[in-house]
mmCIF file of the C-alpha atoms, coordinates in Angstrom:
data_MODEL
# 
_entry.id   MODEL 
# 
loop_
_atom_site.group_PDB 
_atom_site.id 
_atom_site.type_symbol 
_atom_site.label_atom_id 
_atom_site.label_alt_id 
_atom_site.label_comp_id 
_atom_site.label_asym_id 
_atom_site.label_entity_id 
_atom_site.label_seq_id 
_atom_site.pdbx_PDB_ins_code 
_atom_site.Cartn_x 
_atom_site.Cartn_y 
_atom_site.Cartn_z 
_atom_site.occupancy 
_atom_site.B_iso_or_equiv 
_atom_site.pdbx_formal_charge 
_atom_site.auth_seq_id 
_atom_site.auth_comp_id 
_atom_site.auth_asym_id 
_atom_site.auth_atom_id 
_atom_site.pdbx_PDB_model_num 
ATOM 1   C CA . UNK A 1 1   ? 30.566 27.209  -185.847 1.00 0.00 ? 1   UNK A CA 1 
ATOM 2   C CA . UNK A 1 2   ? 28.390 24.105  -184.532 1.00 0.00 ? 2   UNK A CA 1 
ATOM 3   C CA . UNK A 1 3   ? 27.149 21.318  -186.751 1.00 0.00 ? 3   UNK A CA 1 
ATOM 4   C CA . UNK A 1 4   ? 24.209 18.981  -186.243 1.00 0.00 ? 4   UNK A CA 1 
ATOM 5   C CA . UNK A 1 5   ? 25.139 15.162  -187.461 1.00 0.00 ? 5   UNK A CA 1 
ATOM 6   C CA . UNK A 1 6   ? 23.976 11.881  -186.830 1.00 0.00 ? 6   UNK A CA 1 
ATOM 7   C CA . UNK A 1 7   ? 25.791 10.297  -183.772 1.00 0.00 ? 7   UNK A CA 1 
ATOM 8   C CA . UNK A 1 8   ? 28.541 7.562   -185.212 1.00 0.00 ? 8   UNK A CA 1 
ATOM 9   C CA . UNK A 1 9   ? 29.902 4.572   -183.394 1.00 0.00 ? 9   UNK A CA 1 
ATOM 10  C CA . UNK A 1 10  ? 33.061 6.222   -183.022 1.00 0.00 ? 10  UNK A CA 1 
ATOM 11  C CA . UNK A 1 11  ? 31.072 8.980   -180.713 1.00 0.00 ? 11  UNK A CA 1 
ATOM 12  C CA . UNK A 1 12  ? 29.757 6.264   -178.277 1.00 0.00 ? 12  UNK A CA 1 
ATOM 13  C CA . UNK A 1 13  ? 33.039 7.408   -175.763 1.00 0.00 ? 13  UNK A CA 1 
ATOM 14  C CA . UNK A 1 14  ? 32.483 11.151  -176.062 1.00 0.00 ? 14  UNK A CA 1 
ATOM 15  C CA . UNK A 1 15  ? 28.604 10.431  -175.676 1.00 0.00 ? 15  UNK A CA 1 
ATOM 16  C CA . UNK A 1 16  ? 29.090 8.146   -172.645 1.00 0.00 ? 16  UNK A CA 1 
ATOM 17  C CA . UNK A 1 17  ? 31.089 10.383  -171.334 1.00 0.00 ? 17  UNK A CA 1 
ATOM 18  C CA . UNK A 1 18  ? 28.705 13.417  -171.418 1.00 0.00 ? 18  UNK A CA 1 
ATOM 19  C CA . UNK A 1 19  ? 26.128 11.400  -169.969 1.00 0.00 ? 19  UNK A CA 1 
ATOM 20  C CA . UNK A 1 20  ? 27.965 10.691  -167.043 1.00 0.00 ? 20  UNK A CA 1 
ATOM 21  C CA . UNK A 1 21  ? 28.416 14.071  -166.556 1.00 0.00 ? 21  UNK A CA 1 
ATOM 22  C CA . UNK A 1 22  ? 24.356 14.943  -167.350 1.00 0.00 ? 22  UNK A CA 1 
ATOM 23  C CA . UNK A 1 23  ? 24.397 12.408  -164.000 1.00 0.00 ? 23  UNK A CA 1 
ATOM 24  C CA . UNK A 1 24  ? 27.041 14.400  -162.221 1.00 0.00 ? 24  UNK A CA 1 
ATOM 25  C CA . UNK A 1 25  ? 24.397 17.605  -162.824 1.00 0.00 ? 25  UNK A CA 1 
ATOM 26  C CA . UNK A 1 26  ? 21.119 15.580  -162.079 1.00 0.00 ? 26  UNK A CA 1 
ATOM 27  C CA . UNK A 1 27  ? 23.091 14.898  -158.836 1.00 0.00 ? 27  UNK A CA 1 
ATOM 28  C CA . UNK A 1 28  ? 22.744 10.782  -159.168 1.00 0.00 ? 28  UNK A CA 1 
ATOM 29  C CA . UNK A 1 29  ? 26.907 10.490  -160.211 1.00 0.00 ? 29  UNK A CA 1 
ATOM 30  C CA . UNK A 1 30  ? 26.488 6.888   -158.740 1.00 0.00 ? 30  UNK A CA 1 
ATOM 31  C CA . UNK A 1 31  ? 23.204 5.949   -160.929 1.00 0.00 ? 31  UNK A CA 1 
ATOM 32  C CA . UNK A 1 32  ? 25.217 5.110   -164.006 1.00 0.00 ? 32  UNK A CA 1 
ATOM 33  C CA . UNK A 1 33  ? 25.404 1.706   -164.125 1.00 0.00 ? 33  UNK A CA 1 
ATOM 34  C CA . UNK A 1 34  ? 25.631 0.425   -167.757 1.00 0.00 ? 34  UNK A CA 1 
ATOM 35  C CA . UNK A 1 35  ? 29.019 -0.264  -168.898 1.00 0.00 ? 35  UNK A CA 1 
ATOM 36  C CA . UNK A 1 36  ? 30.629 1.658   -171.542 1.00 0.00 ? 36  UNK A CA 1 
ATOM 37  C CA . UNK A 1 37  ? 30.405 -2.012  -173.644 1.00 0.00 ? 37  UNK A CA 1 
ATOM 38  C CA . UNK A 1 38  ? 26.606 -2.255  -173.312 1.00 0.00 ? 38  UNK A CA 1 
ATOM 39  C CA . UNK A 1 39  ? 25.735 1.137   -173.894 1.00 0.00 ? 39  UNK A CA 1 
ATOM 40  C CA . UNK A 1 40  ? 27.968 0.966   -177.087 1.00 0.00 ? 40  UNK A CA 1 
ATOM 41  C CA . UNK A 1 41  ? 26.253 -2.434  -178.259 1.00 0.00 ? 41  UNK A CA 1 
ATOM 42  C CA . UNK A 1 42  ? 22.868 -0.683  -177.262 1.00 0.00 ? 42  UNK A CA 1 
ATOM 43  C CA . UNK A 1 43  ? 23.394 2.098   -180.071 1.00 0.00 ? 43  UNK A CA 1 
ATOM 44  C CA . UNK A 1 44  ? 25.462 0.732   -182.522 1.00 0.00 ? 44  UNK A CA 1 
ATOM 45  C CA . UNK A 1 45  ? 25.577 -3.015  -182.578 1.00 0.00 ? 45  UNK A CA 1 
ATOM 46  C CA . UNK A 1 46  ? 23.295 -5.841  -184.505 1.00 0.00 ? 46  UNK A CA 1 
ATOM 47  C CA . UNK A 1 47  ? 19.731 -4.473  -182.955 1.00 0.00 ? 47  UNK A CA 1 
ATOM 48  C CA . UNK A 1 48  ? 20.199 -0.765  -181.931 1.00 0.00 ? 48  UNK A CA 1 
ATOM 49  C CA . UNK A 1 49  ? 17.596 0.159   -179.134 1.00 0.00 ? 49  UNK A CA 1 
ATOM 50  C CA . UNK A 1 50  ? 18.805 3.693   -179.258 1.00 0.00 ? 50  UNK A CA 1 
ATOM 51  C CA . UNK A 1 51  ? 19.995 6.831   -181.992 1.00 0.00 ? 51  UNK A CA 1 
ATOM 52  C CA . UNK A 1 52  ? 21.874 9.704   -180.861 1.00 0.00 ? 52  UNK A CA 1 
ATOM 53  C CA . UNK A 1 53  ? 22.348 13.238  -182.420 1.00 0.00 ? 53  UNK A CA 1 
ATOM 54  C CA . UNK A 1 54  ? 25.603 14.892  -181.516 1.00 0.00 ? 54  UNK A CA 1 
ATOM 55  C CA . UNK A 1 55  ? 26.303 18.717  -181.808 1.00 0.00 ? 55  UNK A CA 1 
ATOM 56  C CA . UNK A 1 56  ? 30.266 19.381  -183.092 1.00 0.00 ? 56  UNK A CA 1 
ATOM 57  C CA . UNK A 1 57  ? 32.150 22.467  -182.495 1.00 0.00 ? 57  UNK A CA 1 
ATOM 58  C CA . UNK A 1 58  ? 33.871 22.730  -186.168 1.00 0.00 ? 58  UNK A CA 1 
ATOM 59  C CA . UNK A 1 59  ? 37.051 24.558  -184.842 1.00 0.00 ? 59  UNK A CA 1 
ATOM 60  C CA . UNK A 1 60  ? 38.195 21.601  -182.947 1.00 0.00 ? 60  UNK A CA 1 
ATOM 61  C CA . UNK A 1 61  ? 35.931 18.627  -184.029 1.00 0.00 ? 61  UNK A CA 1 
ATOM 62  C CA . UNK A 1 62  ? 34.776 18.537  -180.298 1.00 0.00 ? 62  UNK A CA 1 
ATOM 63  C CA . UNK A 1 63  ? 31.718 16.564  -179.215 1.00 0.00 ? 63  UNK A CA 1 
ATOM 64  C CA . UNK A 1 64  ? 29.876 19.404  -177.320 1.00 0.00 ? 64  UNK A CA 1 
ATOM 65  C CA . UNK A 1 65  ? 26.056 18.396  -177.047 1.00 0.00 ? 65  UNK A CA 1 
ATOM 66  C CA . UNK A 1 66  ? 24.099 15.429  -177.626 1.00 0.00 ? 66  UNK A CA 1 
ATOM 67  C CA . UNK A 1 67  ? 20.682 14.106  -177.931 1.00 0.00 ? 67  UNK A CA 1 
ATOM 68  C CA . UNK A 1 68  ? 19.960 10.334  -177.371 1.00 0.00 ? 68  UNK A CA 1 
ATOM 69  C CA . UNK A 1 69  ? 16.752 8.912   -178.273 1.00 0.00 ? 69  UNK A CA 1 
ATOM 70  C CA . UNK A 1 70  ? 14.498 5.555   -178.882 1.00 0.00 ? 70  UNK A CA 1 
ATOM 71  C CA . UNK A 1 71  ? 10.884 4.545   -179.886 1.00 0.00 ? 71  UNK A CA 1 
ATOM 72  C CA . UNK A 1 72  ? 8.344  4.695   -177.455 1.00 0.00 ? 72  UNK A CA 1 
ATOM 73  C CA . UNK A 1 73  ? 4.984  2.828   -178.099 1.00 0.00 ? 73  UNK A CA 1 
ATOM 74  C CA . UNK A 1 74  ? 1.604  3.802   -176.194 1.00 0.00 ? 74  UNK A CA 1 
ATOM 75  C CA . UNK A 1 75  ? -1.293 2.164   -176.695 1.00 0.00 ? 75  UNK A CA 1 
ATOM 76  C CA . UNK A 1 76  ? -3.145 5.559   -176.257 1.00 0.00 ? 76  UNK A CA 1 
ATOM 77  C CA . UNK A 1 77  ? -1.140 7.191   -178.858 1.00 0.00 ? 77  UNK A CA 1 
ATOM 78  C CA . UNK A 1 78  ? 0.810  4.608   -181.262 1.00 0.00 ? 78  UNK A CA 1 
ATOM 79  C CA . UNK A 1 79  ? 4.408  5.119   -181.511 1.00 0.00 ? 79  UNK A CA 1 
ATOM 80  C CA . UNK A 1 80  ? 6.355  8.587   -180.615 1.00 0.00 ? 80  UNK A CA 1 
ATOM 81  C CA . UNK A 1 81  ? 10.310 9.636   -179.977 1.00 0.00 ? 81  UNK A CA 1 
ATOM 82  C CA . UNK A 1 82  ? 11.243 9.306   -176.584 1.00 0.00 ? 82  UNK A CA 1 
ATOM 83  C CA . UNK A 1 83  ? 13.997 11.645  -175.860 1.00 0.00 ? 83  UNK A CA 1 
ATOM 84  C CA . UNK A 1 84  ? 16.009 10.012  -173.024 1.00 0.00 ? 84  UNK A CA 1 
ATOM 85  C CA . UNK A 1 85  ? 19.033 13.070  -172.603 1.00 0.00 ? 85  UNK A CA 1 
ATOM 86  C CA . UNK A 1 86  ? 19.721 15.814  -174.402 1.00 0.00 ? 86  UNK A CA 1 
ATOM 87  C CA . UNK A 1 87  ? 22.705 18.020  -173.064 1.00 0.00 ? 87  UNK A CA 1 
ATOM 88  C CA . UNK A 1 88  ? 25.111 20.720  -173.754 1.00 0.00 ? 88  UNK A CA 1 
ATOM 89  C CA . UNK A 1 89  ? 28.487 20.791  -172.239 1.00 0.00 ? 89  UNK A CA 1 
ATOM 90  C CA . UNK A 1 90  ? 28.365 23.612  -169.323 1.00 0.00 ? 90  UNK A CA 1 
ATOM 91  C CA . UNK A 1 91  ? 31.773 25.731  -170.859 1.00 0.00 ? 91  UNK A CA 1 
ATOM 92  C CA . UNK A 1 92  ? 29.131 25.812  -174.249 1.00 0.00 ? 92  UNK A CA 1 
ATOM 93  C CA . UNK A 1 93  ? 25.381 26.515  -172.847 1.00 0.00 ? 93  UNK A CA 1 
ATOM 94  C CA . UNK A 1 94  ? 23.638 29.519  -173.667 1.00 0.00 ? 94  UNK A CA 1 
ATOM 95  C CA . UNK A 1 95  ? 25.070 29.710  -177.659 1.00 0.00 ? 95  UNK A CA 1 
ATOM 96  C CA . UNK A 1 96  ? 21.566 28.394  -179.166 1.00 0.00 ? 96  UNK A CA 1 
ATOM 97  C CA . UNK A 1 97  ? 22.873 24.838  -179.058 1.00 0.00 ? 97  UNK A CA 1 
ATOM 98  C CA . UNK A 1 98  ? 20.602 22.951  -177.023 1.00 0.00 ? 98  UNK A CA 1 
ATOM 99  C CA . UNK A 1 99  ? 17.814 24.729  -179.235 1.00 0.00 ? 99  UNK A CA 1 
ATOM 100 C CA . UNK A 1 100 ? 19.574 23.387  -182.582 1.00 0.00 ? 100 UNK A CA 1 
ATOM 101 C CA . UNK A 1 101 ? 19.466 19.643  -180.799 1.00 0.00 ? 101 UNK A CA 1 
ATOM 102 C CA . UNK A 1 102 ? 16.150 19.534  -180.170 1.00 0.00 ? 102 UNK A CA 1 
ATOM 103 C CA . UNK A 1 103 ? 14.674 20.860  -183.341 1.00 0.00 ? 103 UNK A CA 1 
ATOM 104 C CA . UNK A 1 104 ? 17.083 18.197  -185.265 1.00 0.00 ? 104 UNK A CA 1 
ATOM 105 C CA . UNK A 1 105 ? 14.867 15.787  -182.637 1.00 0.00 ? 105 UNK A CA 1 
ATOM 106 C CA . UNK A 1 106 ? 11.942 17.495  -183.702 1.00 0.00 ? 106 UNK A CA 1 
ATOM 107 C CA . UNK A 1 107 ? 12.830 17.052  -187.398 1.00 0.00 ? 107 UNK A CA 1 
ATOM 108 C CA . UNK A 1 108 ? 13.604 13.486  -187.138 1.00 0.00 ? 108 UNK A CA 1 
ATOM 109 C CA . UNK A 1 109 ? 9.872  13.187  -185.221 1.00 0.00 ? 109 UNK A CA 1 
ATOM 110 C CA . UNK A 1 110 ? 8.534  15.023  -189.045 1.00 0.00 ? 110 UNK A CA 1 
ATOM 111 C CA . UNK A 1 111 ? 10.896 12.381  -190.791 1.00 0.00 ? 111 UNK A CA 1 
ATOM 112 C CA . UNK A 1 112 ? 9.691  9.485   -189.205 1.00 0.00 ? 112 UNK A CA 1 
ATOM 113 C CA . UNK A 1 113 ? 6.013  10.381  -189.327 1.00 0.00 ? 113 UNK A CA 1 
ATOM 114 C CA . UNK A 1 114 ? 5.716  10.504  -185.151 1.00 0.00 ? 114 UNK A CA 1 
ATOM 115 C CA . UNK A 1 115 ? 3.081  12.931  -183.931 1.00 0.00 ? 115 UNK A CA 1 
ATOM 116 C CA . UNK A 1 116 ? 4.958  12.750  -180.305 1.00 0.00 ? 116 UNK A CA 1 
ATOM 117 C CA . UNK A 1 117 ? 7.749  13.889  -178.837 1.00 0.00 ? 117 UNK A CA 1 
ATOM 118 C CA . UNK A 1 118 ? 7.827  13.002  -175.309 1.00 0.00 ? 118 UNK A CA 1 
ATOM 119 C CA . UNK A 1 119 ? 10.688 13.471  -172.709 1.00 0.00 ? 119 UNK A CA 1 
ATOM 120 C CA . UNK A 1 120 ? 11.196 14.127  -168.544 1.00 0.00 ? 120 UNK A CA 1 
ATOM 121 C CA . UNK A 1 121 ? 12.832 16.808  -167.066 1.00 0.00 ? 121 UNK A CA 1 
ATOM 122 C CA . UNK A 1 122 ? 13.608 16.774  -162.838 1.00 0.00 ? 122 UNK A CA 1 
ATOM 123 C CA . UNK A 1 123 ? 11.074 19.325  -161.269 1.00 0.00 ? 123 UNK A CA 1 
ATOM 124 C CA . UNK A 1 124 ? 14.252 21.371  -159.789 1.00 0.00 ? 124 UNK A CA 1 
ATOM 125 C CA . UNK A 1 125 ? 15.629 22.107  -163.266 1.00 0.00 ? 125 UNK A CA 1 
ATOM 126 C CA . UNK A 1 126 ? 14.381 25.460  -163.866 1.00 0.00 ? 126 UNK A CA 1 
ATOM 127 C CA . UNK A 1 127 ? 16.645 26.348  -167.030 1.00 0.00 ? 127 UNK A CA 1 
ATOM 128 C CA . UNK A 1 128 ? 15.160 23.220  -168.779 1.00 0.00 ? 128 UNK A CA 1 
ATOM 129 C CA . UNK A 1 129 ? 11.544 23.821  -168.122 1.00 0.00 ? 129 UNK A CA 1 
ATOM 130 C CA . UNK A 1 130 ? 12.375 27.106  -169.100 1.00 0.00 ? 130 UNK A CA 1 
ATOM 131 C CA . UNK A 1 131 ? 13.442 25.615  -172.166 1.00 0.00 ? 131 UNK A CA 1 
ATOM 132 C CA . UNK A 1 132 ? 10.900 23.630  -172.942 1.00 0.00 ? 132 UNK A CA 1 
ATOM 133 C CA . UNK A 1 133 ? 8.288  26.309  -172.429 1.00 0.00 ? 133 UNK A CA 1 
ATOM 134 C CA . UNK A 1 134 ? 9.677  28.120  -175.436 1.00 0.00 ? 134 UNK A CA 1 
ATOM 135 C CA . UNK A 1 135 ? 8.155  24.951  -177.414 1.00 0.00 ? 135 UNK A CA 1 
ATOM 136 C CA . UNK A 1 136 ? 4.997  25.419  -175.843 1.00 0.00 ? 136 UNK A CA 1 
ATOM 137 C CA . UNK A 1 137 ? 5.494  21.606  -173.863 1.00 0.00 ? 137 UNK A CA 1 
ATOM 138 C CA . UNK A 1 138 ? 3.176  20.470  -171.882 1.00 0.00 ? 138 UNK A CA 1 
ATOM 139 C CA . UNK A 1 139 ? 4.812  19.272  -168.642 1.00 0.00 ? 139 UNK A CA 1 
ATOM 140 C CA . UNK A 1 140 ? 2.734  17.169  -166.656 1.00 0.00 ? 140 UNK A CA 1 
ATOM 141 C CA . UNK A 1 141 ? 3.155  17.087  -162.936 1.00 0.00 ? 141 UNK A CA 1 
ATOM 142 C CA . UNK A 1 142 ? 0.325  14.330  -162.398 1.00 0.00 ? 142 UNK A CA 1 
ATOM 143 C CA . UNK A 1 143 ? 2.074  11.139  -163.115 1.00 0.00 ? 143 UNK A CA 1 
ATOM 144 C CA . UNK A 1 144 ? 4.402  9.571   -161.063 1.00 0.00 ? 144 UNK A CA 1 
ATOM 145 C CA . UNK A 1 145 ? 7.302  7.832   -162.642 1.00 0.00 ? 145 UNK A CA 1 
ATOM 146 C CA . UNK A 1 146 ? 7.941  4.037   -161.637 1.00 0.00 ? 146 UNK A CA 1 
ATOM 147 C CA . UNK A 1 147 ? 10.992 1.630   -161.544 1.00 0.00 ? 147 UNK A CA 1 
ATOM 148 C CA . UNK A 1 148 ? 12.056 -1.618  -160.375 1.00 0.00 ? 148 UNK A CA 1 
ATOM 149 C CA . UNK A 1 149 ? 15.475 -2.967  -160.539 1.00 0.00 ? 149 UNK A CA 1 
ATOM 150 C CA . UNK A 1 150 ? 15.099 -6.652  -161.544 1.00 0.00 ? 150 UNK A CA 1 
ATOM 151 C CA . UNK A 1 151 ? 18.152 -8.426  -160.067 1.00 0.00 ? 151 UNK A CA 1 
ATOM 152 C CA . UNK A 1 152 ? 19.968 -10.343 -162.964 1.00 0.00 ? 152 UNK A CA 1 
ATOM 153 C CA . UNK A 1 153 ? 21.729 -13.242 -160.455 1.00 0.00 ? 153 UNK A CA 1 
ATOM 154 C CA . UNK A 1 154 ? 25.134 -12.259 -161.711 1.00 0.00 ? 154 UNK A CA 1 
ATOM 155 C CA . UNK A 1 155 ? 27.784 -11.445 -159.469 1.00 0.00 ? 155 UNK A CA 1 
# 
């Protein structure tokens, strides 16, 4: 039996750890570079920037699947959910659980009033295009994503 909650401060460990190993799968191990204290303050302290939905296995109260979100704004569109990871623990995939995560993302889009659910997924991840093709996604190839590292002058 799984159950769909609201991620809790006292997750933040479980969830940082399952994103490290999202990073492990996306092949970038070494990308993580937040510490555990910052992504902790970034969910749950005085001005969350990000809400996370957690999937429980209820025969052992274990942490196996989350969804991590924020609020995107475009200027096209107006506001929409921006799902940053959403992941199922690899001894749990293929038991419907990913599917319950994202439609408790997709509900919280309805609660909130967004019109736009918007996420990426690496071009070499065929099971999760797969999965998103179920919904019908449109997955645009066209843009190209951009970053810059902005050097903070600490040591």
């Amino acid at each position: 039996m799984i159950s769909i909650r609201r991620a809790e401060q006292q997750d933040c460990k479980t969830i940082f750890d399952l994103v490290k190993e999202l990073a492990e799968y996306e092949k970038a191990p070494n990308e993580v570079t937040v510490s555990f204290e910052a992504f902790s303050k970034s969910g749950f302290g005085e001005n969350p920037v990000w809400w996370g939905i957690v999937a429980v296995d209820d025969t052992n109260n274990e942490i196996v699947g989350f969804a991590l979100y924020y609020i995107r704004f475009s200027t096209w569109k107006g506001e929409s959910l921006y799902l940053e990871d959403l992941l199922v623990t690899e001894a749990m995939r293929g038991k419907g659980i990913g599917t319950m995560l994202f439609d408790a993302i997709i509900d919280e889009c309805n609660t909130k009033g967004y019109h736009r659910l918007c996420w990426q997924v690496l071009e070499w991840n065929e099971p999760a295009i797969k999965f998103y093709k179920k919904y019908q996604a449109s997955l645009d190839g066209e843009w190209i994503n951009g970053a810059l590292e902005i050097p903070t002058g600490k040591n």
